[in-house]
FITI-588095 format. One record per residue (C-alpha): residue number from 0; residue in three letters; chain; x, y, z. Coordinates in nm, 4 decimals. Example, Ala and Ser with C-alpha at 12.3 -4.5 7.8 and 13.67 -1.06 7.14 Angstrom:
BEGIN
+-----+-----+-------+----------+----------+----------+
:   n : res : chain :       xx :       yy :       zz :
+-----+-----+-------+----------+----------+----------+
:   0 : ALA :     A :   1.2300 :  -0.4500 :   0.7800 :
:   1 : SER :     A :   1.3670 :  -0.1060 :   0.7140 :
+-----+-----+-------+----------+----------+----------+
This chain:
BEGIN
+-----+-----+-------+----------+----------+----------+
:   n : res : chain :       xx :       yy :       zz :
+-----+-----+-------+----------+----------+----------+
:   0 : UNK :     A :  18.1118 :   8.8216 :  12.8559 :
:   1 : UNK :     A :  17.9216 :   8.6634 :  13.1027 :
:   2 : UNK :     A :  17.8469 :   8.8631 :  13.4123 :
:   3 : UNK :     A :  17.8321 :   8.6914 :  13.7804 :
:   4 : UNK :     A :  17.8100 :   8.7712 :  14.1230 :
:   5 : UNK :     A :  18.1969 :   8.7727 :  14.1085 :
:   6 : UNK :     A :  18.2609 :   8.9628 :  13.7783 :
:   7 : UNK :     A :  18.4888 :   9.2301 :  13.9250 :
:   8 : UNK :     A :  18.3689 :   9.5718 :  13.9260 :
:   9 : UNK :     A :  18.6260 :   9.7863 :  13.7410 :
:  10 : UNK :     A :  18.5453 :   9.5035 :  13.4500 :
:  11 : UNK :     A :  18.2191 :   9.6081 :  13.4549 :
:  12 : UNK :     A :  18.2504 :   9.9690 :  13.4603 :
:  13 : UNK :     A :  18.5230 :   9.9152 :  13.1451 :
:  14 : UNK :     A :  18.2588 :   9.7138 :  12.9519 :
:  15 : UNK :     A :  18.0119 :   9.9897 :  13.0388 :
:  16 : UNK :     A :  18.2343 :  10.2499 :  12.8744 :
:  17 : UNK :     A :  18.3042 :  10.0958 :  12.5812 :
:  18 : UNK :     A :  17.9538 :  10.1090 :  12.5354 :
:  19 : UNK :     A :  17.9229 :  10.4561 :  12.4617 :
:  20 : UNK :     A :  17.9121 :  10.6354 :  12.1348 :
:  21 : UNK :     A :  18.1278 :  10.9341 :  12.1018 :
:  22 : UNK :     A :  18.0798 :  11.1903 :  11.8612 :
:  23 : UNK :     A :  18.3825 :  11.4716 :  11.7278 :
:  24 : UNK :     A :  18.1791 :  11.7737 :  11.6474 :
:  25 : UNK :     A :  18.3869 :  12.0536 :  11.4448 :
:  26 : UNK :     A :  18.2047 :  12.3871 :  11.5312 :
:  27 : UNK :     A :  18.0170 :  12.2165 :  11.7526 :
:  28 : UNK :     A :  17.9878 :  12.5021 :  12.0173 :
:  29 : UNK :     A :  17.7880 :  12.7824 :  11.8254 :
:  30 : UNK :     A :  17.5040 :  12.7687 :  11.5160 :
:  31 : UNK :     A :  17.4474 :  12.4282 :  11.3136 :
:  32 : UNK :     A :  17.7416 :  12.2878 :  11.4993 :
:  33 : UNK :     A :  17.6032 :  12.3552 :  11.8449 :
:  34 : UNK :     A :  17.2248 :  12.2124 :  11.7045 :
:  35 : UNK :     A :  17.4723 :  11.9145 :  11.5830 :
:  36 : UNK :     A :  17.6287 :  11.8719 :  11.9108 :
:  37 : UNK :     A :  17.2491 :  11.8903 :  12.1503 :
:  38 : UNK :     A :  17.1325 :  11.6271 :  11.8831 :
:  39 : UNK :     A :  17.3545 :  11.4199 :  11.9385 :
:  40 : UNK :     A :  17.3660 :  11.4321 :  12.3579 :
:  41 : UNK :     A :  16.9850 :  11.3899 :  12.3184 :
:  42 : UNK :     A :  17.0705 :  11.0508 :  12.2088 :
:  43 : UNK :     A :  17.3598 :  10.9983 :  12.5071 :
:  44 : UNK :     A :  17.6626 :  11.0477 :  12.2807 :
:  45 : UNK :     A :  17.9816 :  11.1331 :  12.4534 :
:  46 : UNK :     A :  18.1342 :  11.4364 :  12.2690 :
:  47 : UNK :     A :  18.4622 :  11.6217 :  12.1614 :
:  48 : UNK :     A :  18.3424 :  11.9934 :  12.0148 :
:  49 : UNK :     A :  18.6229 :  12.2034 :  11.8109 :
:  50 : UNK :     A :  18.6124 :  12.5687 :  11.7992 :
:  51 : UNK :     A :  18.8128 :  12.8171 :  11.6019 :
:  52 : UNK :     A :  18.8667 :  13.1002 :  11.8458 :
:  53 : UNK :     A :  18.5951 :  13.1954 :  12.0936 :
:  54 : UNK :     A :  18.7251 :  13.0032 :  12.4081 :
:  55 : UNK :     A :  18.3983 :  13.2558 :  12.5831 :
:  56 : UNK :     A :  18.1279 :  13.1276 :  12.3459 :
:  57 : UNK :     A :  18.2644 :  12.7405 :  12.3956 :
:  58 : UNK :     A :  18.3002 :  12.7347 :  12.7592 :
:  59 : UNK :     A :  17.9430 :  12.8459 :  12.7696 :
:  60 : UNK :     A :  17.8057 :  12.6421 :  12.5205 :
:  61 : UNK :     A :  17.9970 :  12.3116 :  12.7205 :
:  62 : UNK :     A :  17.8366 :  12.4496 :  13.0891 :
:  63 : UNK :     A :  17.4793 :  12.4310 :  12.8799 :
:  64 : UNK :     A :  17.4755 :  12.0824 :  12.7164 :
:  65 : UNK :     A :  17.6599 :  11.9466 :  13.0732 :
:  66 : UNK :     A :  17.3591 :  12.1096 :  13.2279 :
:  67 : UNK :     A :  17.1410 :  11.9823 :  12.9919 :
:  68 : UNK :     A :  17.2380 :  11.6410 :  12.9473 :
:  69 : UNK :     A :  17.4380 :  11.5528 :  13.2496 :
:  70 : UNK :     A :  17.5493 :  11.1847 :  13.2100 :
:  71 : UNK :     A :  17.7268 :  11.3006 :  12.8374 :
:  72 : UNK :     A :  18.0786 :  11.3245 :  12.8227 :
:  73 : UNK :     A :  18.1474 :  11.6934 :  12.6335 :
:  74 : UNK :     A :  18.5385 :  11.8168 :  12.6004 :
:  75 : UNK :     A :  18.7029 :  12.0766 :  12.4182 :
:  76 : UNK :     A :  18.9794 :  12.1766 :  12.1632 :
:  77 : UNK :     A :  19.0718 :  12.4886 :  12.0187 :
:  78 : UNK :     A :  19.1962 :  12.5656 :  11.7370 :
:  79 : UNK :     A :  19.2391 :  12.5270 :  11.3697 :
:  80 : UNK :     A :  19.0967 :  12.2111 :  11.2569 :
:  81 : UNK :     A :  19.0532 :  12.2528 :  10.8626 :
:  82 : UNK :     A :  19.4255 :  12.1346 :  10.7605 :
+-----+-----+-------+----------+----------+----------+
C-alpha cells in the first residue's frame, strides 16, 4: 500500500492493527504463565490470558501488565481450557 496525503484515515489505523502480534497465553495470569505473558508485552504483543478459576488473581494480574505496558492489548477468559 502506498500511503498519501489522501490515504483515508480509518485505512491507516486498519493497516496499523494488523500490524500487531497477538499472543494467547493459557495460565497466563499467575507463575510461568504470568512471566510468559510480561515477556511477551515487553516486546508489544497484544494478548488473550486464560485462567482456570481465580477471576481475583487475573483481574489483578491484567490491571498490572495494562499498567505496565500501556499500549498492549491484554483480555481475559475463564475457564477450562485443557479439552
Amino acid at each position: 500500500m502506498t500511503i498519501t496525503r489522501k490515504t483515508p484515515l480509518a485505512l491507516l489505523l486498519a493497516s496499523a492493527a494488523a500490524l500487531r502480534r497477538v499472543a494467547i497465553v493459557t495460565g497466563g495470569t499467575r507463575g510461568v504463565g504470568l512471566g510468559i505473558s510480561q515477556a511477551l508485552a515487553e516486546n508489544d504483543f497484544d494478548l488473550l490470558l486464560t485462567y482456570n478459576s481465580d477471576s481475583a488473581a487475573a483481574e489483578k494480574a491484567v490491571l498490572e501488565l495494562k499498567n505496565q505496558f500501556p499500549i498492549c492489548a491484554i483480555e481475559t477468559v475463564g475457564g477450562d481450557v485443557s479439552l
